[in-house]
C-alpha positions, -999 to 999 in steps of 0.1 A, spaced: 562 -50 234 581 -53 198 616 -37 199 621 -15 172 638 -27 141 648 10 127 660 36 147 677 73 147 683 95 171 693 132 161 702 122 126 715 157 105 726 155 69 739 182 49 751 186 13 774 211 -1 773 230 -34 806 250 -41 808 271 -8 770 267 3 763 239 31 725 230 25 711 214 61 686 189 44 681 172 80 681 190 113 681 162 137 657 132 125 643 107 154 623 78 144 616 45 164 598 18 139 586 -17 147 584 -50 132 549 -48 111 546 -11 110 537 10 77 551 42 78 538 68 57 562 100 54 548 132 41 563 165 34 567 191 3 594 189 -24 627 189 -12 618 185 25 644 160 23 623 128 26 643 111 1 677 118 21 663 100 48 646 72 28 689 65 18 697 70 55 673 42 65 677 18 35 717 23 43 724 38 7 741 68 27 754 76 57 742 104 86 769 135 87 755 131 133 731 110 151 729 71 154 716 54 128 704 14 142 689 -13 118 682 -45 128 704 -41 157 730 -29 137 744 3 139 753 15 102 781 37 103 810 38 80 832 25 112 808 -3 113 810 -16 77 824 -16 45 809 -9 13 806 -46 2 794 -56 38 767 -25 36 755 -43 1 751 -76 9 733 -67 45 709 -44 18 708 -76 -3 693 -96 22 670 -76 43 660 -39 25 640 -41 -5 642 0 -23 615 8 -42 629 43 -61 609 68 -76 630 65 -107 627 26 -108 659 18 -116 646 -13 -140 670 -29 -161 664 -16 -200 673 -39 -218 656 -66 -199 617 -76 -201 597 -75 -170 599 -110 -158 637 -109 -166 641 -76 -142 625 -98 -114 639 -131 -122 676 -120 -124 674 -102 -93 664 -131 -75 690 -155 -91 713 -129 -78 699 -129 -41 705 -170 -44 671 -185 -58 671 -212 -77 663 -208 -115 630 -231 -110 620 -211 -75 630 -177 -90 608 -187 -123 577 -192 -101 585 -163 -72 587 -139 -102 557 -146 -120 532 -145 -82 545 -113 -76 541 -98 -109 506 -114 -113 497 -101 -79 508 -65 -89 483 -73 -120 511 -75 -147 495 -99 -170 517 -124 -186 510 -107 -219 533 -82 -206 556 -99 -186 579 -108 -215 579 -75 -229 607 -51 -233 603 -26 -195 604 2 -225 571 -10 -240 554 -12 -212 536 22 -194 550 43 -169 525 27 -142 535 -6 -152 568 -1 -151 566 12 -114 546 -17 -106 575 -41 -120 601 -21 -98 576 -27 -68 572 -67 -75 611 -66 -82 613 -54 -44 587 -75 -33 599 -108 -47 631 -102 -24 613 -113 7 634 -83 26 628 -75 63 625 -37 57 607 -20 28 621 13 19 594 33 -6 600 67 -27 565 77 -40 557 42 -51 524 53 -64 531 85 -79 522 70 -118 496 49 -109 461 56 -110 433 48 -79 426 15 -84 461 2 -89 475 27 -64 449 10 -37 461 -26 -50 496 -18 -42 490 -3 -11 466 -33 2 495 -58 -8 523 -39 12 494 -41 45 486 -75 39 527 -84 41 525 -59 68 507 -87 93 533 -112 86 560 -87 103 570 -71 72 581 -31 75 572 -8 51 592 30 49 567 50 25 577 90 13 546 100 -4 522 128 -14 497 104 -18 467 109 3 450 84 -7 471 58 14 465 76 41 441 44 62 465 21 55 495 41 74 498 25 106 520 55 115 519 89 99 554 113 102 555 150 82 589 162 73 592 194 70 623 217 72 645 191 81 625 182 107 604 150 112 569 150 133 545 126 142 510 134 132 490 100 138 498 62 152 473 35 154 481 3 171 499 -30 151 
């Protein structure tokens, strides 16, 4: 039986605005093994991105227990710089807002992160244009300004960029939300491939059309998070 690689227990997060505490989660609990590909649904302001930054570490729980990897994340348990460079090496985010570089072409928003994580120039070269090609970003585009490229391809560089890191954990916000069927399937087939080589995959979505290739289906709602279908790894 695979021990679980993420794991919360009675997770609550609230925000305040002036004298107003908003309870966005209401005690979250969520066991997820190695090769799993979670599919989170919920409406608008459920608070599935709150917990997608719980589980990629990019915030902390107000209560609960919080365990990735082994580790429990808690500000007593790291420090900022710590918390990065454990992101750096095993969570790849994938944000709704994509968070490219602007000024950078689309190879050069892969490349550069992976000279960062430690690639050479020669391996990040040849890592960054497979996983761009895979995502179908032809190298007519790959050398283009991100801003002259569509808002689909643009989310499909932010997805390569995440993909190329090789991470552990995958941590999705609507990842498919600009892309239309056939590229939304694409992406969604290449996160399940990687899934049978123990890769995890976090996915907050509206998307129904990824619904068969969830291995495990979770509706937040309220604050709270339910489970409404497993299949077997």
């Amino acid at each position: 039986m695979l021990l679980p690689i993420i794991k919360l227990k009675d997770v609550k997060k609230s925000y305040k605005f002036g004298e107003t505490t908003v309870e966005v989660l209401k005690g979250v609990n969520l066991r997820v093994t190695p090769g799993e590909v979670v599919g989170i649904f919920g409406p608008s302001g459920s608070g599935k991105s709150t917990l997608l930054n719980i589980i990629s570490t990019l915030d902390f729980a107000d209560e609960g227990f919080v365990e990735i990897l082994e580790n429990e994340i808690s500000p007593k348990k790291f420090t900022d710089n710590e918390l990065a460079l454990f992101r750096r090496r095993y969570i790849g985010i994938i944000f709704q807002s994509h968070n490219l570089m602007p000024e950078m072409t689309a190879f050069e928003n892969v490349y550069f992160s992976l000279l960062l994580k430690g690639y050479s120039p020669k391996r990040a070269k040849k890592r960054a244009e497979d996983v761009l090609e895979i995502l179908e970003i032809d190298k007519s585009k790959m050398h283009k300004n991100i801003q002259l490229l569509s808002g689909g391809e643009r989310q499909r560089v932010a997805v390569a960029r995440a993909l190329a890191m090789d991470a552990e954990i995958f941590v999705c916000d609507e990842p498919t939300a600009e892309l239309d069927k056939k590229n939304a399937i694409n992406l969604i087939s290449v996160m399940s491939n990687l899934s049978y080589t123990g890769k995890t995959f976090i996915i907050a979505t509206h998307d129904e059309r990824l619904l068969p290739f969830f291995t495990t289906v979770y509706r937040l709602e309220d604050g709270i998070l339910n489970l409404t279908e497993k299949k077997e790894v």
